[in-house]
N, C-alpha and C positions, 0 to 999 in steps of 0.2 A: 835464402831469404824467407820464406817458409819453413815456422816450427815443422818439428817431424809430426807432432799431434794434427797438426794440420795435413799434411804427406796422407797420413793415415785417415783422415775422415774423407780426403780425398777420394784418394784407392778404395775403402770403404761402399763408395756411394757410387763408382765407378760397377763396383762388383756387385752389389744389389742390384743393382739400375740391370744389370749385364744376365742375372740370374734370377731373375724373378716378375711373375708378369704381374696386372693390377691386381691388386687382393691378396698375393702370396707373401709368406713371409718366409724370413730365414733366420734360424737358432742364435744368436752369438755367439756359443761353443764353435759351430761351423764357420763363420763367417769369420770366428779369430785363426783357427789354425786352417784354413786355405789361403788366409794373405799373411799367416806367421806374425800376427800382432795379439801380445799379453791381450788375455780378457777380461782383465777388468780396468785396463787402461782403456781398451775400445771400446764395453760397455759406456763408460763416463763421456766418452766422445759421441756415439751414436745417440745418449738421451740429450746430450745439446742438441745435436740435427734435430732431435725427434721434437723437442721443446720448439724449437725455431718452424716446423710445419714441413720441413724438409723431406723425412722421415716418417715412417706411421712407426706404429708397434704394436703386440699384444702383449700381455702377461700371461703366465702359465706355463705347465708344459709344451704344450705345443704351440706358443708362442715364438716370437722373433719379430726381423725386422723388412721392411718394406720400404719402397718409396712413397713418399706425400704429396710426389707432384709428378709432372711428367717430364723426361729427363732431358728435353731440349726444351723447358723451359728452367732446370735448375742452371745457372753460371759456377764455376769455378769463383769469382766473387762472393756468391751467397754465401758460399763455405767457408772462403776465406775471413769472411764479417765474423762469421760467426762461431768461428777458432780462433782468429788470431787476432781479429778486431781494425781497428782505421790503422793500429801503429805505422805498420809497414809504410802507410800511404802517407802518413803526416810527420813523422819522427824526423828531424834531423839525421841524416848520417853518421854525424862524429857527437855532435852535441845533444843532449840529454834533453832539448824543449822540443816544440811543435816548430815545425818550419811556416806554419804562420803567424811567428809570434815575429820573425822579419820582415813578413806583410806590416809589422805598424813599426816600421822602420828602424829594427837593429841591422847591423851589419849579419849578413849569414854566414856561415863555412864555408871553407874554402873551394867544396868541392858543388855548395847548393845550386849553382846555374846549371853546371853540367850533369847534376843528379836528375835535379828536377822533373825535366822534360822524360827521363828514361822513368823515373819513378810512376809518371803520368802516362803513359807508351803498357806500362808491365799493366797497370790497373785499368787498361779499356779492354788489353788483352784478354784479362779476366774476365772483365766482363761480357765480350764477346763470345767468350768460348764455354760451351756448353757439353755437361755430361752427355748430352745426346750425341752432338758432333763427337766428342772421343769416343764413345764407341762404336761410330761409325768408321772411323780410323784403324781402331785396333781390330773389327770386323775385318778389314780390306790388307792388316801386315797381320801372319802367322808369327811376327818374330818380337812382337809388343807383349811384355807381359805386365800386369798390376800388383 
């Protein structure tokens, strides 16, 4: 349900968050081949974070990337807004409109009642869940990698 550009800002912000304390940054050369994603796909991904406040950065040589906040206050939501956008949250399943455009009384697809509630269930989850909490996870299993 998640682009992989998203996968990857994810894991991203996961591995910052995981490798760097406040003030430090990390290269993007490094931070693309330790999670094996093209660098200039990640580049393009990390200055969205970094645009959105999520992120810090420097230019230069000895520039790279950081966090911008603190990482049980970032959500899996924030990320998501901000890669992949509402779609997920509002798109029909089969049909090509917003599934509020049934709120002002068309018939919905066949599968919108039973979607619904799970599409609403996936996105508190987000919201819930925070880079901090996962790395508190992946701290406590040797067998999690990102």
């Amino acid at each position: 349900m998640l682009s992989n550009t998203c996968k990857y800002g994810i894991r991203a912000v996961i591995y910052l968050a995981m490798n760097t304390r406040e003030g430090e940054k990390i290269g993007l050369k490094q931070v693309s081949q330790d999670l094996n994603i093209p660098t200039p796909f990640l580049g393009k991904i990390l200055q969205s974070l970094t645009k959105q406040k999520l992120l810090s950065s420097t230019k230069g040589p000895h520039g790279g990337f950081g966090l911008g906040k603190d990482p049980d206050s970032i959500s899996l939501l924030d990320i998501i807004l901000i890669i992949d956008g509402e779609d997920m949250f509002n798109r029909c399943l089969i049909n090509i409109i917003s599934c509020k455009d049934y709120e002002k009384g068309k018939t919905p697809c066949p599968v919108h009642r039973k979607f619904s509630p799970i599409r609403n269930k996936l996105r508190e989850l987000f919201e819930k869940e925070t880079i901090g909490s996962i790395i508190k996870e992946i701290k406590k299993s040797k067998d999690i990698q990102i």
